[in-house]
C-alpha positions in Angstrom: 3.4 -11.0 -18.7 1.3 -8.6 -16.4 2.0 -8.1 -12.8 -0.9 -8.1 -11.5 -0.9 -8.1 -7.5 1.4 -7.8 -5.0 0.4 -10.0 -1.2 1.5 -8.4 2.5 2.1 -11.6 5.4 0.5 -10.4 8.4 -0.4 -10.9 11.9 -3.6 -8.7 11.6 -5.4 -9.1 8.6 -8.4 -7.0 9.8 -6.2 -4.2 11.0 -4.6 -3.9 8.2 -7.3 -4.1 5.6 -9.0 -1.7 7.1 -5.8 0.7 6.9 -5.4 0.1 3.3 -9.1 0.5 3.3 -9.0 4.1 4.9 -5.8 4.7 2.9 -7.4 4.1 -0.5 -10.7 4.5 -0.3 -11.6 1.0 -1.9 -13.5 -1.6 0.2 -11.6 -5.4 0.4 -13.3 -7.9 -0.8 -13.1 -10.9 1.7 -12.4 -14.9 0.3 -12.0 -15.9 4.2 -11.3 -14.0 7.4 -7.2 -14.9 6.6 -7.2 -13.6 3.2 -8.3 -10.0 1.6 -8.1 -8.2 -1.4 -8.0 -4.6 -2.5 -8.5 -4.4 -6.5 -7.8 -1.2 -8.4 -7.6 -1.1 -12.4 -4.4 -1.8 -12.7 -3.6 -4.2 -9.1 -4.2 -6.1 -6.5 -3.2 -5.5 -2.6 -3.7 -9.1 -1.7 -3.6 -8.9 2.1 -3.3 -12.6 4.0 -2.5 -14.2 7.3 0.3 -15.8 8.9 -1.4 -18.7 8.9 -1.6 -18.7 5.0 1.9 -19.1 4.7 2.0 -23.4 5.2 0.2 -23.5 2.0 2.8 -22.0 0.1 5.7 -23.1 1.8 6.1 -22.9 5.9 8.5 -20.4 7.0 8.7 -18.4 3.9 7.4 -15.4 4.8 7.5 -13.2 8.1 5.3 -10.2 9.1 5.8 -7.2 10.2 10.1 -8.0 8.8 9.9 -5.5 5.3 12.7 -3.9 5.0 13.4 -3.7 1.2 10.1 -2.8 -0.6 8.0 0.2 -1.2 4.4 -0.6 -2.1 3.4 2.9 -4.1 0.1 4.2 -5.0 -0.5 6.5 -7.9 -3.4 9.5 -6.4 -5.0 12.4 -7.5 -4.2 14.3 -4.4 -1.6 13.3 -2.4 -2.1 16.0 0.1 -5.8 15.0 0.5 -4.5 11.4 1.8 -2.4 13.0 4.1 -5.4 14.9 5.9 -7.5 11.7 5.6 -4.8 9.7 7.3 -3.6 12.3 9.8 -4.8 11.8 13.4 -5.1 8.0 12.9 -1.8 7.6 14.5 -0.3 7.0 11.3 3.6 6.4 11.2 4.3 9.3 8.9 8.3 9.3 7.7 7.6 12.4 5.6 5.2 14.7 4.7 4.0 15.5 1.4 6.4 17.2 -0.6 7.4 17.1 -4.3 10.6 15.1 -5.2 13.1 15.9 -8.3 12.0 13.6 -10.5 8.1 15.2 -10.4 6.1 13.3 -8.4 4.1 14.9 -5.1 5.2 12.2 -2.5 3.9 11.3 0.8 6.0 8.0 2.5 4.4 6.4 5.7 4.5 3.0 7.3 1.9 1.1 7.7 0.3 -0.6 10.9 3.2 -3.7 10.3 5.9 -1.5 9.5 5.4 -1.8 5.9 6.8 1.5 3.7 4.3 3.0 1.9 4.6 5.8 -1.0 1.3 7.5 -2.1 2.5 10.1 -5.2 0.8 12.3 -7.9 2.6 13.0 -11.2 2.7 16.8 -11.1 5.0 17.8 -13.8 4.4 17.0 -17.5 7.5 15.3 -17.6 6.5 12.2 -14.7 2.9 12.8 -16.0 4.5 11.3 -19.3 6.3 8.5 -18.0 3.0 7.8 -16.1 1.4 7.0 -19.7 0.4 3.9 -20.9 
C-alpha cells in the first residue's frame, strides 16, 4: 500500500489553492473549478469544494472544522518559506525554530484554519529517518 494523497473540504477552493500554491511553489493542476491538485514526488494535496462532498457521502466532511491533523511538508529551507509567506497575512503559530528531535520547523494555519508544518531535516540523525 502507498499513501498517496491527502484532500482538504473547503469553502474556497481558489483561495486556498493559491495559498498552497504560494506556500509550495508548485502550480495546481485544475480537473474542475471544485476540485484541485498539487502533485509533488512523493503526494498529492488534493484540494476540493464543499460541494464535492454529496458524491462521497453528504455531510461527511466540514470546512474550515480541523482540529486533529497536521498536513507537513518536507523543505530545503524552512526559513526561506517563512519570508515568502510573511506579509501575506499568514496565521503564523510559530516561527521557525529547530525542535529536539532535529527538524527546522515552521507551524502556520492556513486560510481555513488548517495547521500546517513546513520542516527541514537538519541533523544527521532526522536526515536518516528522512531516508528512503
Amino acid at each position: 500500500m502507498d499513501f498517496v494523497s491527502i484532500r482538504v473540504i473547503t469553502d474556497d477552493v481558489a483561495r486556498l489553492t493559491g495559498f498552497y500554491e504560494q506556500a509550495t511553489g508548485l502550480r495546481a493542476r485544475w480537473a474542475t473549478e471544485e476540485f484541485a491538485e498539487i502533485r509533488s514526488a512523493t503526494a498529492t494535496l488534493a484540494i476540493a469544494g464543499t460541494r464535492t462532498v454529496p458524491l462521497f457521502a453528504p455531510g461527511s466532511s466540514r470546512p474550515a472544522d480541523n482540529h486533529s491533523v497536521i498536513l507537513e511538508f518536507l523543505v530545503e529551507d524552512v526559513d526561506r518559506v517563512y519570508e515568502n509567506l510573511s506579509g501575506q497575512g499568514t496565521g503564523f503559530v510559530t516561527e521557525p525554530r529547530t525542535m529536539p528531535w532535529g527538524n527546522r520547523s515552521l507551524l502556520l494555519r492556513d486560510p481555513d484554519g488548517n495547521l500546517v508544518n513546513f520542516f527541514a531535516p537538519v541533523t544527521p540523525e532526522a536526515a536518516a529517518r528522512l531516508a528512503r
